[in-house]
C-alpha positions, 0 to 999 in steps of 0.5 A: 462539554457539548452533547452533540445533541439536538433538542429532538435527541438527533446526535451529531457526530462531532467534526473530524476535520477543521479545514473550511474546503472540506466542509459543506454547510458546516458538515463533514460528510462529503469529506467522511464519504471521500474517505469510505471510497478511497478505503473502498477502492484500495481495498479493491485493488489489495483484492486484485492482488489477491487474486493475482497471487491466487493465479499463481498459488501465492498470496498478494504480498508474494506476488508484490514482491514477484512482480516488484523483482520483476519490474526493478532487478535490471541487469543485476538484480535488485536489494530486498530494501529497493523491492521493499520501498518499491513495493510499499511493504516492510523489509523484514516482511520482504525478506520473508516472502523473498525466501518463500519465493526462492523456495518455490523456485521463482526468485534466487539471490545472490550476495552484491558485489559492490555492497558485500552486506547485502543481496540482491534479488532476481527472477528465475526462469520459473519466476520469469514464467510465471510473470508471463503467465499473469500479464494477460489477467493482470492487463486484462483486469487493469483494462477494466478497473482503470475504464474511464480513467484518464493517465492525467487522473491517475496521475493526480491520485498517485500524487494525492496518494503520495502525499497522503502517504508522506503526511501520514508517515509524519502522524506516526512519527509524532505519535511514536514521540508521543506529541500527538496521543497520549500513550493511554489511549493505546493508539501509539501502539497500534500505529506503530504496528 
């Protein structure tokens, strides 16, 4: 087994990834840097959301979910499993935060007419309220946190991130199986959470 060591003792880290385009005279330290700034930058925008949560006396998973209403209820309002993949969280989490919503009086819910098993979610006038309340801070903030970003450059992030997200739904799904880490690692577990 390689050391990773140079004969000064200099340790390098061994490759985290093979694929020729991401690596520079055979190091992988531009792409391990891309990676730290992208964690940076979601870490960033769940900050955003905190604080927008904050403004209204919620937590950021809760404004999601407000928000999330606010953007996908319609006419009739919306199912707790379209606000879930609409806002990107698990549907036993939205579930959750829709009832802490309906009890602060911001979102109510009733049983779908079509789908008699389900429900579906709207805002109320306090949640109607509150979402007008937060638009001039959430624009505000979104002014300053896309400046210098053009709609074709977030574009192709979005799409970078999709992909992302679809690759890594993939990974999990492996691991799950076990194909990919054996289950002693602990990692199978830890993925799955």
């Amino acid at each position: 087994m390689a050391t990773n060591e140079s004969a000064d003792g200099v340790f390098t880290p061994p490759l985290t990834i093979s694929r020729a385009e991401f690596l520079g005279q055979g190091s992988d330290r531009a792409f391990r840097e891309a990676i730290y700034t992208t964690v940076l930058a979601l870490e960033s925008l769940l900050k955003c959301r905190e604080i927008f949560g904050r403004v209204l006396g919620l937590t950021g998973s809760q404004f999601a979910v407000l928000m999330g209403a606010a953007y996908r209820q319609g006419e009739h309002g919306v199912s707790i499993r379209e606000l879930a993949e609409h806002v990107r969280l698990a549907a036993p989490h939205v579930t959750t935060e829709v009832g802490r919503l309906i009890h602060r009086g911001l979102l109510t819910k009733r049983q779908d007419e079509v789908d008699r098993r389900s429900v579906l979610v709207s805002l109320s006038p306090d949640g109607k309220d509150a979402v007008r309340s937060i638009a001039p801070i959430v624009r505000r903030v979104n002014d300053l946190l896309f400046e210098g970003i053009s709609a074709a450059e977030l574009a192709i992030v979005e799409k970078l991130l999709r992909r992302l997200t679809l690759n890594a739904d993939l990974i999990f799904a492996q691991v799950r199986r076990g194909d990919l880490i054996e289950e002693r690692t602990g990692l199978g577990e830890a993925l799955q959470a």
